[in-house]
N, C-alpha and C positions, 0 to 999 in steps of 0.2 A: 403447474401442469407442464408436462416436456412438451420439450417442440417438435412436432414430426416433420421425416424427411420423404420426400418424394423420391422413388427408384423405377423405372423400366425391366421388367426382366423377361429371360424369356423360357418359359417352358411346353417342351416338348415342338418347338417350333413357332409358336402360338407368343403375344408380346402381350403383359399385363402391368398394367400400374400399380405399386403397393406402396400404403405409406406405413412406417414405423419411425421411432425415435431409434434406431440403430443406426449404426454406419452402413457404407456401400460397400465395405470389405464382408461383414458380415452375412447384409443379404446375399451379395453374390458365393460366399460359402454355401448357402441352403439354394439357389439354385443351381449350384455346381452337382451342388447332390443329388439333387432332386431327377433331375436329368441324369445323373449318373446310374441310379437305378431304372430310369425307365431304359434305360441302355441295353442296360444288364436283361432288362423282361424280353428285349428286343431279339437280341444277340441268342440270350437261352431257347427261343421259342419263335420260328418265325411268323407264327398264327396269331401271336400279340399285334394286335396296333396299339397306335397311343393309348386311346382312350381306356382299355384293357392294362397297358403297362401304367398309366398312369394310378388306375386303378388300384392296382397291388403295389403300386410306389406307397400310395395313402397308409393300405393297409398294413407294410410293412411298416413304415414309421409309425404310427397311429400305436401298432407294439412296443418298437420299440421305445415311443415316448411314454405307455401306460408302465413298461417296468421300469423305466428310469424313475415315476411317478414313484411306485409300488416301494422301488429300493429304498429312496429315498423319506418315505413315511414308515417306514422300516428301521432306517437308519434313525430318527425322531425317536423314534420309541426308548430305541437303546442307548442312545446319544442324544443329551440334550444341547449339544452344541452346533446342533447342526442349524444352519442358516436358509430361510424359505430366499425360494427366487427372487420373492416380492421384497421381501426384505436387503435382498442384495442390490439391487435397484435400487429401493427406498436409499439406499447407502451410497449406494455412486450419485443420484441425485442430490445428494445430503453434501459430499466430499466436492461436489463440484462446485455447488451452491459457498462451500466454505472455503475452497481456493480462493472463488472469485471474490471473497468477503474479503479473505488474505491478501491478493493483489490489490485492492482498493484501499487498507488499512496501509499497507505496504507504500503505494503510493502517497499516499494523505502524510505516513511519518516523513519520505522522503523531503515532500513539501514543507513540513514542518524544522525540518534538519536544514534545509538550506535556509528557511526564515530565523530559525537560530541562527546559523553562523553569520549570518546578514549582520541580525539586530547583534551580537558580539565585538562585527567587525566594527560598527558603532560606535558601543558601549566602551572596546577600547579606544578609540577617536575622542570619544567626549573625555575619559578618561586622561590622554594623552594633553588634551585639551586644559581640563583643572588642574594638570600638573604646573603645566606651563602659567595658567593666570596665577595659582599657587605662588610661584617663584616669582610673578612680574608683584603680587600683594606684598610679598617679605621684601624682595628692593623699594617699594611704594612706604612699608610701612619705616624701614631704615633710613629713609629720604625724608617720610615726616618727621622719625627723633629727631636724624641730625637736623633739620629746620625747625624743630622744636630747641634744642639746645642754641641751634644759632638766634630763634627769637628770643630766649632767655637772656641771652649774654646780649644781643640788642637793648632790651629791656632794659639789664642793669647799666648798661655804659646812660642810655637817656636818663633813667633817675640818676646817674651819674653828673653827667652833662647837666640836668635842671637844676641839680644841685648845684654845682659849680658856676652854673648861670644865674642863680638866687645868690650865690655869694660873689659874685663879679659886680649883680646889679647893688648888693649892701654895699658892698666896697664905695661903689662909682657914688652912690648917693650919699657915703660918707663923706666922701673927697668935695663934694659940692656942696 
């Protein structure tokens, strides 16, 4: 449902309230005019007062709105392209309705674009991060050969040593 706007105007002298879903440029176009013709009744004929010019203001628009009407379901007939009022409306209601969807979709990706680059800037962090434990596990794991190679070579010097300690102790027990 539009929303209506409240406007003050004034014709013929006289102040009335009108609400429409239009702008204030608008309505004050149709009271520009409106007045413009009771002007004209005025002007043409000083025996007119308002009520008399307002009169034939009516009934001249009142025509000219019935063949604007007439042209137009005219032009329908021959043209099936022709667009009703209502439907031009329905359409600007429709277009506005779908901006405001666009600047909300709009918004939402924006939000989304910076919570990307967020969670990225991250992503490369942690990234940054596993490179780095990466390299500190390859010295870790190089640290454990060489301390595996040096408990090897421990290893064989003690079965070395025990050996050499079982033949020190035959010896000694020879000698006694």
């Amino acid at each position: 449902m539009p929303e209506y706007n409240r406007f003050d105007i004034n014709i013929c002298g006289k102040k009335y309230t009108v609400q429409t879903d239009e702008n204030i440029e608008y309505v004050k176009r149709i009271e520009s005019m409106i007045n413009s013709k009771i002007s004209q009744f005025k002007t043409a004929d000083k025996k007119f007062d308002n009520y008399s010019s307002l009169i034939f203001t009516t009934f001249i628009l009142g025509d000219k709105y019935l063949k604007a009407v007439n042209q137009l379901e005219a032009e329908k007939k021959t043209k099936k392209e022709v667009i009703s009022l209502s439907d031009v409306k329905k359409m600007r209601d429709e277009n506005a309705t779908i901006k405001k969807d666009l600047d909300e979709v709009t918004i939402e990706k924006d939000k989304y674009l910076q919570e990307l680059i967020q969670k990225n800037g991250e992503f490369e962090s942690l990234k940054n991060k596993i490179i780095e434990y990466e390299a500190i596990l390859r010295e870790r794991d190089e640290e454990i050969d060489l301390l595996e190679d040096v408990n090897k070579e421990l290893e064989q010097k003690i079965k070395k040593m025990s050996h050499d300690l079982f033949l020190l102790k035959e010896e000694i027990d020879l000698r006694e």
